[in-house]
PyMOL CGO cylinders between C-alpha atoms (Angstrom):
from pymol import cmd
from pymol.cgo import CYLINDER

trace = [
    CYLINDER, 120.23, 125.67, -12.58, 119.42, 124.85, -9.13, 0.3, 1, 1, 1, 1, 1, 1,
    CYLINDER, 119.42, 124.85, -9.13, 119.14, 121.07, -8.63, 0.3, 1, 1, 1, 1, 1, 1,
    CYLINDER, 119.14, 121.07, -8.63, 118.13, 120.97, -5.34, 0.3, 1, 1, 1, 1, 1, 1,
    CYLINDER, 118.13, 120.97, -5.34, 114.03, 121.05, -4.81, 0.3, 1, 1, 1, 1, 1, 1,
    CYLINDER, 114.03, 121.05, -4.81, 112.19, 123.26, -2.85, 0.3, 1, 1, 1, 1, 1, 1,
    CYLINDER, 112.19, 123.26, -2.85, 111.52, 121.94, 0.66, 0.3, 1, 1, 1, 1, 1, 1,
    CYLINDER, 111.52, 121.94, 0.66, 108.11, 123.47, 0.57, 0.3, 1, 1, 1, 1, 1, 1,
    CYLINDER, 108.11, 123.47, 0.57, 107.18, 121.71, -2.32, 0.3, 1, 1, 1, 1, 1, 1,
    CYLINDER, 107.18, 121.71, -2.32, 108.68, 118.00, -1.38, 0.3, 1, 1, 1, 1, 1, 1,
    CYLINDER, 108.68, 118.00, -1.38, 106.77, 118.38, 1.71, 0.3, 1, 1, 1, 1, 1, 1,
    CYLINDER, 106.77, 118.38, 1.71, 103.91, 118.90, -0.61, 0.3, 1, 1, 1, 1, 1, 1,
    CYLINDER, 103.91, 118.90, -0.61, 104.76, 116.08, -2.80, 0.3, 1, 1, 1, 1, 1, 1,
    CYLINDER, 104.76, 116.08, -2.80, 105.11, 113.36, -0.08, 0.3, 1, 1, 1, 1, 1, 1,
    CYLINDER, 105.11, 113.36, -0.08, 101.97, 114.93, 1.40, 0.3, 1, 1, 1, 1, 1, 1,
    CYLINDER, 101.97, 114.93, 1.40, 99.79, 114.17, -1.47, 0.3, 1, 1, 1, 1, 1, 1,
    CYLINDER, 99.79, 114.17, -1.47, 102.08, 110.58, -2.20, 0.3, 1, 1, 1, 1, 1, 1,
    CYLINDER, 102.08, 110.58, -2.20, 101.34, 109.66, 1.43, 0.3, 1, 1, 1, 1, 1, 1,
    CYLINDER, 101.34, 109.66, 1.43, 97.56, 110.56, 0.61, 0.3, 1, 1, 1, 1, 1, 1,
    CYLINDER, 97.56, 110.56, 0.61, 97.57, 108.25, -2.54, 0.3, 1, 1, 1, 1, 1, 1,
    CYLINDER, 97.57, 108.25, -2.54, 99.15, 105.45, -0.90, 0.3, 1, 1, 1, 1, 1, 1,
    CYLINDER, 99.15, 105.45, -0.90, 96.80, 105.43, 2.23, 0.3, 1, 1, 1, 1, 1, 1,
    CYLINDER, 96.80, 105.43, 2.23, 93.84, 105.69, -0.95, 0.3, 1, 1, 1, 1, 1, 1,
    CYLINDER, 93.84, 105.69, -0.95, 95.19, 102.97, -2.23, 0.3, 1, 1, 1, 1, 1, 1,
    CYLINDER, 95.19, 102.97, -2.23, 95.15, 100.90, 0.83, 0.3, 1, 1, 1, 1, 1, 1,
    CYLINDER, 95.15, 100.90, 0.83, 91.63, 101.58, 1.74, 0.3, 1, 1, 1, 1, 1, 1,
    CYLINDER, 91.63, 101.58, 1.74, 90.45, 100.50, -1.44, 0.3, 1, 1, 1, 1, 1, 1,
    CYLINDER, 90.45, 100.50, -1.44, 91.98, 96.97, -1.21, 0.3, 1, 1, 1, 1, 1, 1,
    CYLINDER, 91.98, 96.97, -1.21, 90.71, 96.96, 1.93, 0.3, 1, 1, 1, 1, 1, 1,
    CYLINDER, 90.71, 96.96, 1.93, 87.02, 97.98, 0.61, 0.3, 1, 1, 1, 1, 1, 1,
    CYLINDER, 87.02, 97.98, 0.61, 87.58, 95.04, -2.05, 0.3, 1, 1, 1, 1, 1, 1,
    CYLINDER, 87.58, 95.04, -2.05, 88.96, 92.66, 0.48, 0.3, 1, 1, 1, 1, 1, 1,
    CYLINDER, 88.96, 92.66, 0.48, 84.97, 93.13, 2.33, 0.3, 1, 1, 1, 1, 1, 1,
    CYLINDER, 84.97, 93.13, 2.33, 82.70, 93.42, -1.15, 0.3, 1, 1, 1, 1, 1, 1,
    CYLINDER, 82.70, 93.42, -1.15, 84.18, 89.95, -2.24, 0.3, 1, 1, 1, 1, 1, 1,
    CYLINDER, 84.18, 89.95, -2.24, 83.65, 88.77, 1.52, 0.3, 1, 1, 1, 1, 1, 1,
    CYLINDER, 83.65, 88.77, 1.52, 80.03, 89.94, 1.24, 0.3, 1, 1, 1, 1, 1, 1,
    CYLINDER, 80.03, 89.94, 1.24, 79.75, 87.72, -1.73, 0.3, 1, 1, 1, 1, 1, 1,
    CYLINDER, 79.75, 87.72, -1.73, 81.01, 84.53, -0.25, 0.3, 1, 1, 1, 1, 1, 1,
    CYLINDER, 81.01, 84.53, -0.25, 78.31, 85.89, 3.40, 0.3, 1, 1, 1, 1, 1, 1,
    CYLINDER, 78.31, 85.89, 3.40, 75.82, 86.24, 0.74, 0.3, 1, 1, 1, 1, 1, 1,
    CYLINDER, 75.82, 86.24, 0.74, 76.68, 82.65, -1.03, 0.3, 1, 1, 1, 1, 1, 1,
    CYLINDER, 76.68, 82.65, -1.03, 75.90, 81.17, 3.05, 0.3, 1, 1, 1, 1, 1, 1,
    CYLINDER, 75.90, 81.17, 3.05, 72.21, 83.13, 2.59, 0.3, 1, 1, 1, 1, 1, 1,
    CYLINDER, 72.21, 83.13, 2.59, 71.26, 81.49, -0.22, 0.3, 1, 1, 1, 1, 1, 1,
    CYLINDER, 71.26, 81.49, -0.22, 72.56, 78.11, 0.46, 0.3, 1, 1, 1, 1, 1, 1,
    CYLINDER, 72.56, 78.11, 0.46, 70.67, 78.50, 4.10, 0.3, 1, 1, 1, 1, 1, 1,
    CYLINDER, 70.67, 78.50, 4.10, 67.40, 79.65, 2.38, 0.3, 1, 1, 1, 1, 1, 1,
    CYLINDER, 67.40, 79.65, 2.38, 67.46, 76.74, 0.01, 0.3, 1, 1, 1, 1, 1, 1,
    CYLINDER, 67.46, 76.74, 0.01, 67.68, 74.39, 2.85, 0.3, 1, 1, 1, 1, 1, 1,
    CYLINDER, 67.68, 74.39, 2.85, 64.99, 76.16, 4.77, 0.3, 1, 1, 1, 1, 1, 1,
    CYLINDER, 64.99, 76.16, 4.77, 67.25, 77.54, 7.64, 0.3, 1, 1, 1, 1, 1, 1,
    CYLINDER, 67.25, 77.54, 7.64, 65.38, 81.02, 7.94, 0.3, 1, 1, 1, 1, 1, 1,
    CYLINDER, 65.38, 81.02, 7.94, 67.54, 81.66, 11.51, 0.3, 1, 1, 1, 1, 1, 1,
    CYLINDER, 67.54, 81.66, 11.51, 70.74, 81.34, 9.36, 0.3, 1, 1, 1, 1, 1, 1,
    CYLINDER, 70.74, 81.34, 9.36, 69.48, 83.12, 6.95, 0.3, 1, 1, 1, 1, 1, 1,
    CYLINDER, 69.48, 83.12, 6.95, 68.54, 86.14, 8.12, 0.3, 1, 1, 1, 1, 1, 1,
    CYLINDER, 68.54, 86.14, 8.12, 72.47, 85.65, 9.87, 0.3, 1, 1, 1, 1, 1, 1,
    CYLINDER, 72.47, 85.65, 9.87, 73.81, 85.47, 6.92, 0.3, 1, 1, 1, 1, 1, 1,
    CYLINDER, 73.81, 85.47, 6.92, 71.95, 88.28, 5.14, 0.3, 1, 1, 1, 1, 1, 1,
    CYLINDER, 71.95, 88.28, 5.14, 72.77, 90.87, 7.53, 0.3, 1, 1, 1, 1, 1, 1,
    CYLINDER, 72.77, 90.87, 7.53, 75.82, 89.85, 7.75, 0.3, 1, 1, 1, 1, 1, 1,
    CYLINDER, 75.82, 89.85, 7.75, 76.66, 90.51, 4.20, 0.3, 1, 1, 1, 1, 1, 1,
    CYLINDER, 76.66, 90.51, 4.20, 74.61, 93.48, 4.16, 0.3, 1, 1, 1, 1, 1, 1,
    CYLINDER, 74.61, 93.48, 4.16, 76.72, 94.91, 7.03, 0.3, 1, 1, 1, 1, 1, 1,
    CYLINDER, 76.72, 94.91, 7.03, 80.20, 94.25, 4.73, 0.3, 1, 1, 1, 1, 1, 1,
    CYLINDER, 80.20, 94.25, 4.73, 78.89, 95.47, 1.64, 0.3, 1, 1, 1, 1, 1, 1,
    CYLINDER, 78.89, 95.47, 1.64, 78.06, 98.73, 3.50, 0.3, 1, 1, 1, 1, 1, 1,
    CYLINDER, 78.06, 98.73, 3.50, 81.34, 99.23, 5.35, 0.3, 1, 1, 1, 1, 1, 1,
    CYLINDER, 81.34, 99.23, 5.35, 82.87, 98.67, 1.50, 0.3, 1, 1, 1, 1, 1, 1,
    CYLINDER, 82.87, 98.67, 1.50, 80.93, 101.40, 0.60, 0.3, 1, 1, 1, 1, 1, 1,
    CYLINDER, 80.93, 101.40, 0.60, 82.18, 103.80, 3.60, 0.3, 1, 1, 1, 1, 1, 1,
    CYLINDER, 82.18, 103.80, 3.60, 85.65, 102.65, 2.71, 0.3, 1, 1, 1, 1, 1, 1,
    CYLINDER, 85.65, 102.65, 2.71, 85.43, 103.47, -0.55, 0.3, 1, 1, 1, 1, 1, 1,
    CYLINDER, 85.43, 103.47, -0.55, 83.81, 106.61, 0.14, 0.3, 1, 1, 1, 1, 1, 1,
    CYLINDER, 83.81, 106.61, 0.14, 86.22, 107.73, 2.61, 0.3, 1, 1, 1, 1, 1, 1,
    CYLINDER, 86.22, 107.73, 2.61, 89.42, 106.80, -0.16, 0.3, 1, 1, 1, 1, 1, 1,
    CYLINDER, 89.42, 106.80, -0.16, 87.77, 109.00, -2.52, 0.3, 1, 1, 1, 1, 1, 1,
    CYLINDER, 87.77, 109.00, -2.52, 87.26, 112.10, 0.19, 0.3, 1, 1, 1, 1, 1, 1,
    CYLINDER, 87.26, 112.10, 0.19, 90.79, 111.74, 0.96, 0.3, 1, 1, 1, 1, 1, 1,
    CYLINDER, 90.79, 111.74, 0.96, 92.33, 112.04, -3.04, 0.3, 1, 1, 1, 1, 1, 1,
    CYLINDER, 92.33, 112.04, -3.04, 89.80, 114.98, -3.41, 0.3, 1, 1, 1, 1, 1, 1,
    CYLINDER, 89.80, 114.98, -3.41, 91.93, 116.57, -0.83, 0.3, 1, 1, 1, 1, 1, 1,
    CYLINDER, 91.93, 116.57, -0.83, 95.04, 116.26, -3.37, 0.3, 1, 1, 1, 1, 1, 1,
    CYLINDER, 95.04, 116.26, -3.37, 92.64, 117.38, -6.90, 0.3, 1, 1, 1, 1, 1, 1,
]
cmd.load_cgo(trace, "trace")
């Protein structure tokens, strides 16, 4: 028996490896900004409470602007294993 793997398909293999490990990365990355948009979201309340509508509104968008990047990130990590399926 040959031992010895076909180039073809190890290129193949550390192709799609290389794709799951980049996946991988962008969705600790994604989780990294939906728990940040907690703690932004945690400053909204706490400024709305107190009556600081200027921090606030900040706040809000801020938080809105890292739960949506999650999303793209997470987005884009699935696009890139669908290559692999």
């Amino acid at each position: 028996m040959n031992a010895i793997p076909c180039p073809a398909h190890l290129s193949a293999f550390k192709t799609a490896q290389s794709i799951h490990r980049r996946a991988a990365l962008i969705r600790v990355q994604a989780d990294a900004l939906m728990s940040h948009s907690i703690v932004l979201e945690t400053y909204h309340r706490a400024c709305k409470a107190s009556e600081n509508h200027y921090g606030a509104e900040s706040w809000r968008k801020l938080a809105h602007h890292a739960r949506e990047e999650a999303e793209l990130l997470y987005t884009r990590a699935n696009i890139l294993e669908s290559y692999i399926k």
